[in-house]
GUMARVO-530199 format. One record per residue: z, y, x of N, C-alpha, C, O in turn; residue in one letter; residue number from 0. Coordinates in steps of 0.2 Angstrom, whole numbers, always signed. Layout:
<sites>
nw	nv	nu	caw	cav	cau	cw	cv	cu	ow	ov	ou	type	seq
Z	Y	X	Z	Y	X	Z	Y	X	Z	Y	X	A	NUM;
...
</sites>
This chain:
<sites>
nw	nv	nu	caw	cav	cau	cw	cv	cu	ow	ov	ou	type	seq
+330	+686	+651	+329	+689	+644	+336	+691	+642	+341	+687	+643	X	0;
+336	+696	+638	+342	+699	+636	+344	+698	+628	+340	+700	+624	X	1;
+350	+694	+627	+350	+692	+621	+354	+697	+617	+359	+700	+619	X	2;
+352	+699	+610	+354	+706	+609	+355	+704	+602	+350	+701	+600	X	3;
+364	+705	+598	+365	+706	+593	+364	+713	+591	+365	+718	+593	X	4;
+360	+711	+583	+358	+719	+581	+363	+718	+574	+362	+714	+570	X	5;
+368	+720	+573	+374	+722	+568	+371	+725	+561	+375	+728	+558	X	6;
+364	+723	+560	+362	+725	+555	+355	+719	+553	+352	+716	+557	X	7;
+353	+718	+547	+348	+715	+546	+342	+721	+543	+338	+718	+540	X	8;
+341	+728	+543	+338	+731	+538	+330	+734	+545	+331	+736	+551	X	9;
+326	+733	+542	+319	+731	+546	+320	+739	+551	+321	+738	+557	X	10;
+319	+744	+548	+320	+751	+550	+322	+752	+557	+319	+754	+562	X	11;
+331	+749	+555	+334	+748	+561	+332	+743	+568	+332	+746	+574	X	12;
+329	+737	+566	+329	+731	+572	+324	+735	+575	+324	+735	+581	X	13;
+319	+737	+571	+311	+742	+574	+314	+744	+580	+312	+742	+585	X	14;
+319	+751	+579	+320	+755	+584	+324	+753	+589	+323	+755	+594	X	15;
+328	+748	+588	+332	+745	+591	+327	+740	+596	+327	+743	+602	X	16;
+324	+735	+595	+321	+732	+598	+310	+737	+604	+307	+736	+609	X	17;
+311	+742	+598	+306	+748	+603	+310	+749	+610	+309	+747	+616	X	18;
+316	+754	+607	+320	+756	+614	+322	+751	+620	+322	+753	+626	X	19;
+324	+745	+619	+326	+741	+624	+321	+740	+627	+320	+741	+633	X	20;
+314	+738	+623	+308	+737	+624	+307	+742	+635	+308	+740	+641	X	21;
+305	+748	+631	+305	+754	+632	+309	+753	+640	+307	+752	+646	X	22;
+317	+755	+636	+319	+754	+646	+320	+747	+650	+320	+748	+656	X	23;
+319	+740	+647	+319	+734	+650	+311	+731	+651	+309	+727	+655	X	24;
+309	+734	+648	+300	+731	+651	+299	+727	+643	+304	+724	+641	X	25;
+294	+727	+639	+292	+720	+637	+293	+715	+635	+288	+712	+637	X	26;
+295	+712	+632	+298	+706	+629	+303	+705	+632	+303	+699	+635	X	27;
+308	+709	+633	+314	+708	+639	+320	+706	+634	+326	+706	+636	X	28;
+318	+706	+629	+323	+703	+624	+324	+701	+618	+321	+705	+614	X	29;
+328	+696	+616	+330	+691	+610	+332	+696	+607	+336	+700	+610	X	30;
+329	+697	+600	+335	+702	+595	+337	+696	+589	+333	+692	+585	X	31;
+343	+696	+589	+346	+689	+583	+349	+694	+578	+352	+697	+582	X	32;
+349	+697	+571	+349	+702	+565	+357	+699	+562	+357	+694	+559	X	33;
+362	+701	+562	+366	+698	+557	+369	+704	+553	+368	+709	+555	X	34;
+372	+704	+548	+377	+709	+545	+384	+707	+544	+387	+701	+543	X	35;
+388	+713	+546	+393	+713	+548	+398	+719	+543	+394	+721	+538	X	36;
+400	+721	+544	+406	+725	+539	+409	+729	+542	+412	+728	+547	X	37;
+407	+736	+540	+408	+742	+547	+414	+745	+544	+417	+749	+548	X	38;
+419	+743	+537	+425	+745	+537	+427	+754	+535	+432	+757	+534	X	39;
+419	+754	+533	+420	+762	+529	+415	+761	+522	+410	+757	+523	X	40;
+416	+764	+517	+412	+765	+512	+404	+765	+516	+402	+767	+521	X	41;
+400	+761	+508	+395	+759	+512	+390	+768	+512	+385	+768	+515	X	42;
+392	+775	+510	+389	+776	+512	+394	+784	+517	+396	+789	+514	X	43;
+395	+782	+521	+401	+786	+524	+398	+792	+524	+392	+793	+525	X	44;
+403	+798	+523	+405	+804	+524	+407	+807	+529	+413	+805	+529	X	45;
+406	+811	+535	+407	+814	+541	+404	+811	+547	+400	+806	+547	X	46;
+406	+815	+551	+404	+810	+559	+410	+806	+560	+409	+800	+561	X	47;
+415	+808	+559	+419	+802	+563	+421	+796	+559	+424	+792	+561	X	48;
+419	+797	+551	+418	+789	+547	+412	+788	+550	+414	+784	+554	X	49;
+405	+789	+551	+401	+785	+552	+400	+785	+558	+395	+781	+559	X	50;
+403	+786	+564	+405	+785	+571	+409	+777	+570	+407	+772	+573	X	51;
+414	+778	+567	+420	+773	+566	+416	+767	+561	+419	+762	+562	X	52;
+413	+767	+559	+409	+762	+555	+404	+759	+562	+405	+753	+563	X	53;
+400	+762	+565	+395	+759	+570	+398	+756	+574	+395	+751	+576	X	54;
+407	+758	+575	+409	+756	+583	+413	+750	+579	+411	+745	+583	X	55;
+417	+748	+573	+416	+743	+569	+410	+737	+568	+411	+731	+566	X	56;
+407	+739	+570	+399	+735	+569	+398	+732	+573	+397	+726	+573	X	57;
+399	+736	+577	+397	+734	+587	+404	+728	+586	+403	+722	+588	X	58;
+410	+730	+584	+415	+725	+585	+414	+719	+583	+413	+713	+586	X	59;
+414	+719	+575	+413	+713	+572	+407	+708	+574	+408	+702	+573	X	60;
+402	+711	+576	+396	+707	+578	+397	+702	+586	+395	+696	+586	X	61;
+401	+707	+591	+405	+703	+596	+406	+699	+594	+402	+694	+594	X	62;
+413	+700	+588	+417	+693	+585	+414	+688	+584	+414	+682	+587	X	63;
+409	+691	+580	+404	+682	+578	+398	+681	+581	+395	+676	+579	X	64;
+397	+684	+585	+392	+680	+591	+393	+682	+598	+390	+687	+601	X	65;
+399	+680	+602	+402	+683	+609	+397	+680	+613	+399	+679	+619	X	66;
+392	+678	+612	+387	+675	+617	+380	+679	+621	+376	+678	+625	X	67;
+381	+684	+618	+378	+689	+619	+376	+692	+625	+378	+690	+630	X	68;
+372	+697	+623	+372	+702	+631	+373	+709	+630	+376	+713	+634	X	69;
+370	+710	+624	+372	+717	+621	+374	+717	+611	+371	+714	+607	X	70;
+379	+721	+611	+379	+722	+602	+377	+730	+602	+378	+734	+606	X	71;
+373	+731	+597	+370	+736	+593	+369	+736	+586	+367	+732	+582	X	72;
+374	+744	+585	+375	+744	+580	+372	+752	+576	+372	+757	+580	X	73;
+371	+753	+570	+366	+759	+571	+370	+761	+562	+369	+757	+558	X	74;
+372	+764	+561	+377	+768	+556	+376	+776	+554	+378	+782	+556	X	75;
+373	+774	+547	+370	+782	+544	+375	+785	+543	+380	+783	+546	X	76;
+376	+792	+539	+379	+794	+536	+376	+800	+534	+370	+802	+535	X	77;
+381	+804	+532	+380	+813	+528	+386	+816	+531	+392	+814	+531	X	78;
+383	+822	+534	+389	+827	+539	+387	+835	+536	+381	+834	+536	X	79;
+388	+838	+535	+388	+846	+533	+381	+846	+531	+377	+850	+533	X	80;
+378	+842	+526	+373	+844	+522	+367	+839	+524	+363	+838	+520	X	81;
+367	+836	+530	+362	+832	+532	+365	+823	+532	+371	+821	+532	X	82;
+357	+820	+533	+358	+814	+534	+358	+814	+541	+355	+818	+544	X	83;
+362	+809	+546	+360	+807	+552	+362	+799	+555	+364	+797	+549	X	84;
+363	+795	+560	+366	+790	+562	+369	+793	+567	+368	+799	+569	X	85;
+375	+787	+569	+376	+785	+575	+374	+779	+579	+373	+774	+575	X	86;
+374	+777	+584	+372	+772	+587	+378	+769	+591	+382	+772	+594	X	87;
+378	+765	+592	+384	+761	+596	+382	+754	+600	+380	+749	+598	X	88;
+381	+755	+605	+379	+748	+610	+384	+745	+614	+387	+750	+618	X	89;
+385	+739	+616	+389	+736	+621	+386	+731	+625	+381	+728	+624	X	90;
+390	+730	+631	+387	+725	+635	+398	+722	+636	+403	+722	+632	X	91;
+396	+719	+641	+402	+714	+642	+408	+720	+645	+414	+720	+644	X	92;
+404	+726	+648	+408	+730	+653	+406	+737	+650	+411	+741	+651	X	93;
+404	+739	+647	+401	+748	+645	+400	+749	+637	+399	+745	+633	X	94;
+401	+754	+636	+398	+755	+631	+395	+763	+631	+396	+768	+634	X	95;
+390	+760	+625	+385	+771	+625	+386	+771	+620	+387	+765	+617	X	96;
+387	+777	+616	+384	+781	+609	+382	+786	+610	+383	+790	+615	X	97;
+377	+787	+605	+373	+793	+603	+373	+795	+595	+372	+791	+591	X	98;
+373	+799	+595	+369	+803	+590	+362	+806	+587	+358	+810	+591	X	99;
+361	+803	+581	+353	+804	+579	+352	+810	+578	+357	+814	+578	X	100;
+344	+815	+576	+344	+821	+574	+347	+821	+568	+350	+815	+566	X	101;
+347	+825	+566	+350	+827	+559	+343	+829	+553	+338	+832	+554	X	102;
+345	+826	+547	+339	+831	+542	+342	+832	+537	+344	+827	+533	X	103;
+343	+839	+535	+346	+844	+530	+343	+839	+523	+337	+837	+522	X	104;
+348	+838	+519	+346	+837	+515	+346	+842	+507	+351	+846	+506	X	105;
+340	+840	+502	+340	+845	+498	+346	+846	+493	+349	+841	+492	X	106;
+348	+850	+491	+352	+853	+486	+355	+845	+480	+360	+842	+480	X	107;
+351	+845	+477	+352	+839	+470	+352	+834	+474	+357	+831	+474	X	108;
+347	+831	+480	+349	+826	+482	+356	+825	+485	+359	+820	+483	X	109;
+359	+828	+489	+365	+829	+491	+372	+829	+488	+377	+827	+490	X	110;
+371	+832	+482	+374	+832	+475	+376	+826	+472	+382	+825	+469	X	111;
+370	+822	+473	+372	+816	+469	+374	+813	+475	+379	+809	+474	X	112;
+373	+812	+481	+376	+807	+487	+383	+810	+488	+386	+806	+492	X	113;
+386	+816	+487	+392	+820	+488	+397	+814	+482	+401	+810	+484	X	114;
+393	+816	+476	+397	+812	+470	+397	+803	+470	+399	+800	+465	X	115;
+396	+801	+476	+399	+793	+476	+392	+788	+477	+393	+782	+478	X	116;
+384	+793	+478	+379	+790	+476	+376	+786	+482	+378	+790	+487	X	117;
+373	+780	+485	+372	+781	+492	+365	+784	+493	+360	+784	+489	X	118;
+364	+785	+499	+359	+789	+498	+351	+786	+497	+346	+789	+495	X	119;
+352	+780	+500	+344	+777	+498	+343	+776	+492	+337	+777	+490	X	120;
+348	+772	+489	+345	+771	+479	+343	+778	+479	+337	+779	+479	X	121;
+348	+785	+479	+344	+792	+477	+336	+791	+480	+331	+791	+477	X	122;
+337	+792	+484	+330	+794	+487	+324	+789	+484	+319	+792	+481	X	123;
+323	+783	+484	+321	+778	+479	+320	+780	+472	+315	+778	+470	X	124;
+325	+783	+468	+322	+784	+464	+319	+791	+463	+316	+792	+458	X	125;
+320	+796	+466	+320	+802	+467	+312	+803	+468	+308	+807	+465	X	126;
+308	+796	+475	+305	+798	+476	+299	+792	+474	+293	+793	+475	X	127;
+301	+786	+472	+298	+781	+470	+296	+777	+471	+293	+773	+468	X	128;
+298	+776	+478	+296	+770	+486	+303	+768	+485	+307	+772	+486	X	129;
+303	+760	+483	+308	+757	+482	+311	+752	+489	+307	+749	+492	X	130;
+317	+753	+490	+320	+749	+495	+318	+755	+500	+316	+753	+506	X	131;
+319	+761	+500	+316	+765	+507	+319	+766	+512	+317	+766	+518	X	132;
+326	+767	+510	+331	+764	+518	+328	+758	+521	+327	+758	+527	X	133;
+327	+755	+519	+321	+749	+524	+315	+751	+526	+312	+747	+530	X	134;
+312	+756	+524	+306	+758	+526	+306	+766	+530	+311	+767	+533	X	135;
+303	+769	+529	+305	+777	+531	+308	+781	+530	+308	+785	+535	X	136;
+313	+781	+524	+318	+783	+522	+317	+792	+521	+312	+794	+521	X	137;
+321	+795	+521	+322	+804	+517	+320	+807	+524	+318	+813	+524	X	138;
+320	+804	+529	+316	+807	+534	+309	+806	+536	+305	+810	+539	X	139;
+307	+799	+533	+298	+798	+532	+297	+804	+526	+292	+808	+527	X	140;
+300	+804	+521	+299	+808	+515	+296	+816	+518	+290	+819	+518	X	141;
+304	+818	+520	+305	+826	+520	+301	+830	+526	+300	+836	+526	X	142;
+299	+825	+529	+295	+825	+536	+287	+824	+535	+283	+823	+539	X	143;
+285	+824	+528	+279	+822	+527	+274	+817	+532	+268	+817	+533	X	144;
+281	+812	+534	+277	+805	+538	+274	+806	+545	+270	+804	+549	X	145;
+281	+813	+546	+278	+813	+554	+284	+810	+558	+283	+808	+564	X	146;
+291	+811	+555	+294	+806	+557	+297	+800	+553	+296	+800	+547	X	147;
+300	+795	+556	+303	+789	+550	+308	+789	+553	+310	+789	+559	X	148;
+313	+787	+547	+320	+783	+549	+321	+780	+558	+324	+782	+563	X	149;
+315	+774	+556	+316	+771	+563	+313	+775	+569	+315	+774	+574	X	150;
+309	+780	+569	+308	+782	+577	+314	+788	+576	+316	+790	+582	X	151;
+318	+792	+571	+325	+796	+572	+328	+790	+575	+329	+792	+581	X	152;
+330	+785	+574	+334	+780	+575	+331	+779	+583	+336	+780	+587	X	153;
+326	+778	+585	+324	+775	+591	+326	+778	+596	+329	+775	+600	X	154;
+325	+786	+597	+327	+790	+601	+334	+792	+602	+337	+794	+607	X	155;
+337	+790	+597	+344	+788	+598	+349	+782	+604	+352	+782	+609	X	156;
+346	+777	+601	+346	+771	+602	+345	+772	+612	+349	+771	+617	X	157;
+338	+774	+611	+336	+776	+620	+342	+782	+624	+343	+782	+630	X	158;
+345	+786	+620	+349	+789	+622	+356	+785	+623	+359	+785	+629	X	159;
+358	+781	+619	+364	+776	+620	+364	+772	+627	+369	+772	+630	X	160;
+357	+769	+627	+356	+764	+632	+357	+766	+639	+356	+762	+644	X	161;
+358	+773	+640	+358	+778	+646	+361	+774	+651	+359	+774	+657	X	162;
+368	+771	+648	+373	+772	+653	+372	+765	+656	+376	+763	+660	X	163;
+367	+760	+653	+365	+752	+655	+360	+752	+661	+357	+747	+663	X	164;
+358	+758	+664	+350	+758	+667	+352	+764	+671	+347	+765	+676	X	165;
+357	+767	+671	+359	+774	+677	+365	+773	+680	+370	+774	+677	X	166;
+363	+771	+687	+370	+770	+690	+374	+776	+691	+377	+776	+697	X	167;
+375	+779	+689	+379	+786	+688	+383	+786	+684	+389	+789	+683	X	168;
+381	+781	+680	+388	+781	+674	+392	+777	+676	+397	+776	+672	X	169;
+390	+772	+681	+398	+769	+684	+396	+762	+679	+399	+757	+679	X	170;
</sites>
């Protein structure tokens, strides 16, 4: 069984994180232990390469504090040219994968206010009235009329990261 730090405690995340490994390990094929850690960028980062740099941050620090691991995972939103998306960041003792989530445009006024210093789930919370929604479906359950949620963008990411743990082609 594979012991896996998840660099976040917010439900959304562990969902996809623990679906995906699910997915390519079989089954109960792994411990997820949740801790929070300090990704070393504003809590709601701007670009891809702060919120890349925030993930890989995450993935580190969680090492730090639990080097007993098998894998760290770490999964870091942000806002890049108008949309929300993640990065994902996974390690083992030897490799590391990242990926990138889809992206969703976000609307005019929302953006506006997360451009101005706002982070983006209070906005969308109150915007839309489902309190705490970055833990639950987030502007992508919203915008998407609940055909996708936060955590399955996240999952398919997550499954793309893990590529390089399961195809010996990536050495």
């Amino acid at each position: 069984m594979y012991h896996v730090i998840c660099a976040t405690q917010n439900p959304a995340k562990i969902k996809a994180i623990l679906g995906a490994f699910e997915l390519i390990f079989g089954p109960q094929s792994c411990h997820i232990d949740a801790i929070n850690v300090e990704s070393g960028v504003p809590d709601q980062p701007i670009g891809s390469e702060e919120t890349r740099r925030g993930a890989r941050q995450r993935v580190e620090n969680a090492r730090l504090a639990r080097p007993d691991a098998d894998f760290w995972v770490a999964i870091e939103a942000g806002i890049d040219e108008g949309s929300t998306f993640s990065w994902v960041v996974i390690k083992d003792k030897n490799k590391a994968g990242e990926a990138r989530s889809a992206t969703l445009p976000l609307p005019a006024n929302i953006l506006e206010r997360v451009l101005a210093g706002e982070e983006l789930g209070p906005v969308m919370s109150q915007w839309s009235g489902i309190s705490e929604i970055g833990r639950k479906e987030g502007a992508i359950g919203v915008f998407t009329a609940g055909h996708l949620t936060r955590s399955s963008v996240y999952h398919q990411a997550v499954l793309l990261a893990l590529s390089p743990f399961h195809n010996a082609i990536y050495g």
